[in-house]
C-alpha positions as CSV (number, residue, x, y, z in Angstrom):
1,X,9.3,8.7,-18.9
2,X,8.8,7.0,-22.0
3,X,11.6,5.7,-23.9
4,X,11.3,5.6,-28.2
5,X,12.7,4.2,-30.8
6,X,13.5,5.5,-34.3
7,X,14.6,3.7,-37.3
8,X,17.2,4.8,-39.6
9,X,17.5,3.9,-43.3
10,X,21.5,2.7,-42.7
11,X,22.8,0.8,-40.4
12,X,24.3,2.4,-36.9
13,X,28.1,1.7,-36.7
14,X,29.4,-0.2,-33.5
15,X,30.4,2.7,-32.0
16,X,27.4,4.8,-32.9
17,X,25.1,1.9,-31.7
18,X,27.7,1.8,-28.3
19,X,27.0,5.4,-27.7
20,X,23.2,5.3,-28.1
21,X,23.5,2.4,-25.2
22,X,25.7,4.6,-23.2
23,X,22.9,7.8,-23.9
24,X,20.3,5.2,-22.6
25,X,21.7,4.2,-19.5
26,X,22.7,7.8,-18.4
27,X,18.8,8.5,-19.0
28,X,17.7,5.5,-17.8
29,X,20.0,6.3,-14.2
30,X,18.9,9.7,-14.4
31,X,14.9,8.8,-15.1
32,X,15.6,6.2,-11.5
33,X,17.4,8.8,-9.8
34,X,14.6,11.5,-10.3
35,X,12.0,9.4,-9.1
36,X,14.1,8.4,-6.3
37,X,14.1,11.7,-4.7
38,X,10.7,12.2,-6.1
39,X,9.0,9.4,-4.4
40,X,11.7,10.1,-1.6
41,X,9.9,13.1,0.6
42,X,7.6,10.2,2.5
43,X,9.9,7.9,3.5
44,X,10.5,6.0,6.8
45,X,8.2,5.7,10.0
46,X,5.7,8.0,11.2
47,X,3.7,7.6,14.6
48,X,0.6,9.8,15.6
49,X,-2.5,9.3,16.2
50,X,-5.5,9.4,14.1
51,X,-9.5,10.0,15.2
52,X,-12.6,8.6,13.5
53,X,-15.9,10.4,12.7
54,X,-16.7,10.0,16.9
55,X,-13.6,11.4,18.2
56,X,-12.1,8.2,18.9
57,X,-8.3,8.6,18.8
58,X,-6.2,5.5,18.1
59,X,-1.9,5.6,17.9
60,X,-0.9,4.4,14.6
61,X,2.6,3.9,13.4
62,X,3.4,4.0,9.1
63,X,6.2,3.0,7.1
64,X,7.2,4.0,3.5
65,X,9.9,2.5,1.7
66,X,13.1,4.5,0.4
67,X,11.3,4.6,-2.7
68,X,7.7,6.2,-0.7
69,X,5.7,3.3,-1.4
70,X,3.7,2.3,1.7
71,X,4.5,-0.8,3.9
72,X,2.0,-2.8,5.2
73,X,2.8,-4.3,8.0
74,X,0.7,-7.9,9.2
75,X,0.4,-10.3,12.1
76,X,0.9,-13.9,10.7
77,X,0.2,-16.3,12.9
78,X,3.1,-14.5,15.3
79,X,5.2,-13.2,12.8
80,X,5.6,-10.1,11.5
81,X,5.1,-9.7,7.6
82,X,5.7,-6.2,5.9
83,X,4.3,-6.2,2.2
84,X,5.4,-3.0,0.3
85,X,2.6,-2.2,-2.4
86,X,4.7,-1.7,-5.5
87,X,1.7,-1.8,-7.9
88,X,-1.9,-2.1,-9.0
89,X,-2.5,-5.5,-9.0
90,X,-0.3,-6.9,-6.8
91,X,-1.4,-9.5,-4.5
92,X,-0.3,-10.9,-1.1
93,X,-1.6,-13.5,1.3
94,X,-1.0,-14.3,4.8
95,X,-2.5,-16.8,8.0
96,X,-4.8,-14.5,10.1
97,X,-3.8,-15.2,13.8
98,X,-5.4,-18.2,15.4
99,X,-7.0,-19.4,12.8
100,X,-7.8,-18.3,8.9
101,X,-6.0,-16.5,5.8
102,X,-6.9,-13.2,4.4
103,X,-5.3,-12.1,1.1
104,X,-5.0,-8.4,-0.1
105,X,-5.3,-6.5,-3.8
106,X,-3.7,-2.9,-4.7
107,X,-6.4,-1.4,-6.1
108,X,-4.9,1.8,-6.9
109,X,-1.1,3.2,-6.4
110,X,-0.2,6.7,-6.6
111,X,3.4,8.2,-4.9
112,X,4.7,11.3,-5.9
113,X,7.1,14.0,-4.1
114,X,4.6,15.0,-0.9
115,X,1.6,12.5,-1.5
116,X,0.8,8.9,-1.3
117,X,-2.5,7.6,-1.8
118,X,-3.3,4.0,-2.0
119,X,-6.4,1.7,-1.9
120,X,-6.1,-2.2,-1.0
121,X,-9.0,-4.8,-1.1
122,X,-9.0,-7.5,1.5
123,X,-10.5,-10.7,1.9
124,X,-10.3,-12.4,4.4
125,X,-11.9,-16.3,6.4
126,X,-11.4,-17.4,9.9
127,X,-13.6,-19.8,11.7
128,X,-15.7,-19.0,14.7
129,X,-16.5,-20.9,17.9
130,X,-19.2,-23.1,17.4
131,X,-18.3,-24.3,13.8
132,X,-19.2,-21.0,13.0
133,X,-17.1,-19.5,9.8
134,X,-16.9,-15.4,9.3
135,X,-16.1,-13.9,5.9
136,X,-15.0,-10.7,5.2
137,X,-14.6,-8.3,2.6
138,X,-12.8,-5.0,3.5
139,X,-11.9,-1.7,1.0
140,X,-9.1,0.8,2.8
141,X,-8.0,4.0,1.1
142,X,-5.5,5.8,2.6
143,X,-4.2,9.3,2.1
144,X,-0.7,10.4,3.1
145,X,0.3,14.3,2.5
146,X,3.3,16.1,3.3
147,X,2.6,19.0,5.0
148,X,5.9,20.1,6.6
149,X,7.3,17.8,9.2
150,X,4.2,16.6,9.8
151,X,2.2,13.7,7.8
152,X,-1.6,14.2,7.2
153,X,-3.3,11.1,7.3
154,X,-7.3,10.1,5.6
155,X,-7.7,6.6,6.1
156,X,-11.1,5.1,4.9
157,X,-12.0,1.7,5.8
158,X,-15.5,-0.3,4.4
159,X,-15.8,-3.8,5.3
160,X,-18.8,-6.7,4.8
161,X,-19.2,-9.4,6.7
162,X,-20.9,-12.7,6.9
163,X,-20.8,-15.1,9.2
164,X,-22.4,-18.8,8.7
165,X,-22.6,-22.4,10.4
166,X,-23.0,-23.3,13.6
167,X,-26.6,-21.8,15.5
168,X,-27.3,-19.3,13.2
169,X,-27.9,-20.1,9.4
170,X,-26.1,-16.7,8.2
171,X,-25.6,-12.8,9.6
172,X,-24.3,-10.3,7.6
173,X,-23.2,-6.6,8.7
174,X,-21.2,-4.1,7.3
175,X,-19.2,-1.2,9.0
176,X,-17.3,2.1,7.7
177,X,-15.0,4.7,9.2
178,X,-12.8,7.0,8.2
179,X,-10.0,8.2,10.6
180,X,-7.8,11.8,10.2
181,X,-5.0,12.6,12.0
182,X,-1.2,14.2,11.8
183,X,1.9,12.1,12.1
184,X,5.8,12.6,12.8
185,X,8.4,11.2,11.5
186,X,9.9,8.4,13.8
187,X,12.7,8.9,15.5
């Protein structure tokens, strides 16, 4: 919604200017409210499992905020951490278990009524044995559709690695795979 504003060659009286306030917050409420029930369809947890290009099948769990944004939900250093992507550009660190810190980027945010599709760059460093230290870049895309009571999931995961110090002067690999599955809602 995109709110305008118009001049006027007099001057608004108080009570004019008090009802154009009034007008604003109704639509302002009602523009919330929409996308409220809009972005509502996903919301909650949803549990399945998803398969990657192999066949592999791994359970995976979801969660959406009352607005459908996606939660992500992270192991720091034994706590739990859930970050819920509210926009492009948003950033978020956290301590990788044992040792190291990864921080993460919204790339792109899209949630309407039955879809919610998001893509997050991570970084991420953690040292090695050896006084070895392992960088890694990682790209997931995810793709949440409504399709009944079920969730259809496309998640797309790219990462980079490098890994220097210690024996080895540097190795560097890189791995993709994209998993699809359908999920329920949580009880």
């Amino acid at each position: 919604m995109t709110l305008t504003a118009t001049g006027s060659a007099h001057r608004p009286t108080r009570r004019a200017r008090g009802q154009v306030r009034q007008a604003l917050h109704a639509s302002i409420g009602v523009a919330l409210a929409a996308f409220a029930a809009l972005a509502g369809a996903i919301t909650g947890n949803w549990n399945g499992s998803v398969a990657d290009q192999r066949g592999t099948r791994s359970e995976v769990s979801y969660s959406f905020s009352n607005t459908g944004r996606p939660i992500f939900t992270v192991d720091s250093r034994g706590s739990v951490k859930q970050i819920e992507l509210t926009h492009v550009g948003q950033t978020a660190q956290w301590l990788l278990p044992g040792s190291g810190w990864a921080k993460g980027e919204v790339l792109y945010l899209q949630v309407s009524a039955d879809q919610v599709q998001a893509m997050v760059a991570i970084y991420s460093e953690r040292m090695l044995f050896g006084g070895r230290m392992s960088q890694t870049k990682a790209q997931v895309t995810m793709l949440f559709k409504q399709a009944g009571d079920q969730l259809q999931v496309t998640i797309q995961e790219k990462d980079d690695s490098t890994q220097t110090g210690g024996d080895v002067s540097m190795t560097q690999g890189s791995a993709s795979a994209i998993y699809t599955g359908l999920l329920r809602r949580a009880p």
